[in-house]
VOBA-1610 file (N, C-alpha, C; in pm, whole numbers, padded with zeros to 5 digits, always signed):
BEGIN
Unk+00486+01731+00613Unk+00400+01846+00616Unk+00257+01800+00591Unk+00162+01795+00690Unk+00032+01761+00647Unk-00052+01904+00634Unk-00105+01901+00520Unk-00224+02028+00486Unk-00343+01944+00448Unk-00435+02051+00468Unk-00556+01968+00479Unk-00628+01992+00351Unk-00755+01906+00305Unk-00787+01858+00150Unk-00853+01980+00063Unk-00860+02107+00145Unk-00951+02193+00078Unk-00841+02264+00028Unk-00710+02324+00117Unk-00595+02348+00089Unk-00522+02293-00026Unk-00515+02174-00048Unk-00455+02064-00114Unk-00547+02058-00281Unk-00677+02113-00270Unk-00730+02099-00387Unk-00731+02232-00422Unk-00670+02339-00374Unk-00697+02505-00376Unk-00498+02535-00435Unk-00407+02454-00413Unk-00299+02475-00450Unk-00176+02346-00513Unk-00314+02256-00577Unk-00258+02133-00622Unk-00167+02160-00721Unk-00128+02223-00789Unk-00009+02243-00869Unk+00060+02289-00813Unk+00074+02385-00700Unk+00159+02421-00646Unk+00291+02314-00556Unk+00171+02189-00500Unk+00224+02117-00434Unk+00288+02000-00522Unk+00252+01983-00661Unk+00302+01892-00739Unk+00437+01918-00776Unk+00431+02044-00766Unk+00601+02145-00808Unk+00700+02078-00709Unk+00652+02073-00588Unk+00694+02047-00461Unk+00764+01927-00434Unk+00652+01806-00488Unk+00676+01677-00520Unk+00733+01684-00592Unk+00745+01728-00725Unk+00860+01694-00803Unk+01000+01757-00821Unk+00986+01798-00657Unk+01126+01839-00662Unk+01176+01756-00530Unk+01092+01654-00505Unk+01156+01555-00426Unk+01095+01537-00229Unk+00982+01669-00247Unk+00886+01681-00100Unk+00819+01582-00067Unk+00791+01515+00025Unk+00675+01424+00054Unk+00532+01517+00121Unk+00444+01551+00047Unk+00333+01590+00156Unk+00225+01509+00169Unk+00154+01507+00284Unk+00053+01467+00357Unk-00085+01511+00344Unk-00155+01494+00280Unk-00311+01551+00302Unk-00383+01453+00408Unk-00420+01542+00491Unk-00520+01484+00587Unk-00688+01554+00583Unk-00741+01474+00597Unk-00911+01534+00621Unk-00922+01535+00805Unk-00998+01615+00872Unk-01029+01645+00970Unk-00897+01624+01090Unk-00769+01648+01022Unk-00633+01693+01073Unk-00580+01554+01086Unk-00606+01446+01011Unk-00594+01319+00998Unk-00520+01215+00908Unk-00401+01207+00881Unk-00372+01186+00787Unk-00436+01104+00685Unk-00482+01116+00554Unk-00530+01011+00491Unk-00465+00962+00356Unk-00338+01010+00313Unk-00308+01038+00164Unk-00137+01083+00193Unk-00089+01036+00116Unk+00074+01105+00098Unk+00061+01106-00083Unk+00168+01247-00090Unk+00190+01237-00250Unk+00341+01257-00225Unk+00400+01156-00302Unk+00527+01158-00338Unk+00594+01165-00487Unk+00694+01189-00486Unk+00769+01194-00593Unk+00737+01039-00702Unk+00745+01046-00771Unk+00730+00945-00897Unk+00842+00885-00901Unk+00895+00731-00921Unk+01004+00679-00964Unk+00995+00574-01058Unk+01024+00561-01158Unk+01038+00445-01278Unk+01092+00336-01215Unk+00997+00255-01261Unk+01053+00099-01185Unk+01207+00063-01244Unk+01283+00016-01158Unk+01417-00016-01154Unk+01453-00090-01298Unk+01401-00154-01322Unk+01421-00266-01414Unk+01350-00391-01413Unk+01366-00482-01499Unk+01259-00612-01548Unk+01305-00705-01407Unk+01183-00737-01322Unk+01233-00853-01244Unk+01275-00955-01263Unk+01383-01018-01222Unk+01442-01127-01245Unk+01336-01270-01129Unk+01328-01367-01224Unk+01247-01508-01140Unk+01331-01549-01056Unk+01253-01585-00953Unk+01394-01669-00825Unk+01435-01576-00771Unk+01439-01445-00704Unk+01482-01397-00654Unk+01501-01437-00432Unk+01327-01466-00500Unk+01334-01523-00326Unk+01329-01690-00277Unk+01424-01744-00395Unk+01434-01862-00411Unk+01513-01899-00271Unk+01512-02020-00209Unk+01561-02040-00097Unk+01530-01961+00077Unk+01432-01837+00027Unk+01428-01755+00151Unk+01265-01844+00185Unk+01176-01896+00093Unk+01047-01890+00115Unk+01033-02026+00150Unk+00957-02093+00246Unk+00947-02207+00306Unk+00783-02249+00285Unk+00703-02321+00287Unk+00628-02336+00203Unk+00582-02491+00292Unk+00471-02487+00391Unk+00422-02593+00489Unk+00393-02712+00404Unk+00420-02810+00435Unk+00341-02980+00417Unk+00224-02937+00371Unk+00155-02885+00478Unk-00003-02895+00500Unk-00064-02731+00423Unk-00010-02677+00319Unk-00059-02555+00252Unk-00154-02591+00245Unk-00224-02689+00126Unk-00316-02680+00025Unk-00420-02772+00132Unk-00419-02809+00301Unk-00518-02875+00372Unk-00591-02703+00415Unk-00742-02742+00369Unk-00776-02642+00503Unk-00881-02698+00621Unk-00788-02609+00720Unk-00863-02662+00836Unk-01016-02712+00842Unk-01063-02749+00924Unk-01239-02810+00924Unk-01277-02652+00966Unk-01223-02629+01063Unk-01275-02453+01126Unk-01284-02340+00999Unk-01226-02373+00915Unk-01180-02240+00792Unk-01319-02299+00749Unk-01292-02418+00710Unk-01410-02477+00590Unk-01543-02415+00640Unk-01561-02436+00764Unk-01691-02433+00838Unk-01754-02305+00836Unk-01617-02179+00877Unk-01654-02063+00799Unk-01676-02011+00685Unk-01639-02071+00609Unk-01683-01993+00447Unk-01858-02068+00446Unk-01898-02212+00519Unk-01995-02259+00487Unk-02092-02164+00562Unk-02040-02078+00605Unk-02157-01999+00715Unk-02183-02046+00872Unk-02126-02179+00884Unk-02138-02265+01015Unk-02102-02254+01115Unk-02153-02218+01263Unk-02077-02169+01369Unk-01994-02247+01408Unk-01872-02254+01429Unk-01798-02289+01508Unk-01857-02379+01612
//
């Protein structure tokens, strides 16, 4: 449901009721979406380390940076 921000600031408790009964709405400015309010959820629990142990691959060449990268941060055209 997208309503727009004048709406949205004219019946903001109304729509929080909404959300917290599990609605997703949409505020858009000039019929655009720009904003979702959703329901609130408590983080699951304490992350455990290593989870994406074995999935993440990790190049030779990370910590080289290119001459082209370098050249850009120095301001230098290409």
């Amino acid at each position: 449901m997208l309503i727009n921000v004048h709406e949205a600031k004219t019946h903001f408790s109304r729509l929080l009721e909404r959300v917290a009964h599990g609605e997703e709405i949409v505020i858009g400015k000039a019929g655009k979406p720009v904003a979702r309010l959703v329901p609130y959820q408590e983080a699951q629990g304490p992350r455990s380390p290593g989870a994406w142990q074995g999935r993440v691959r990790i190049a030779p060449d990370f910590d080289e940076l290119p001459p082209e990268v370098a050249a850009a941060f120095r301001g230098a055209n290409g």
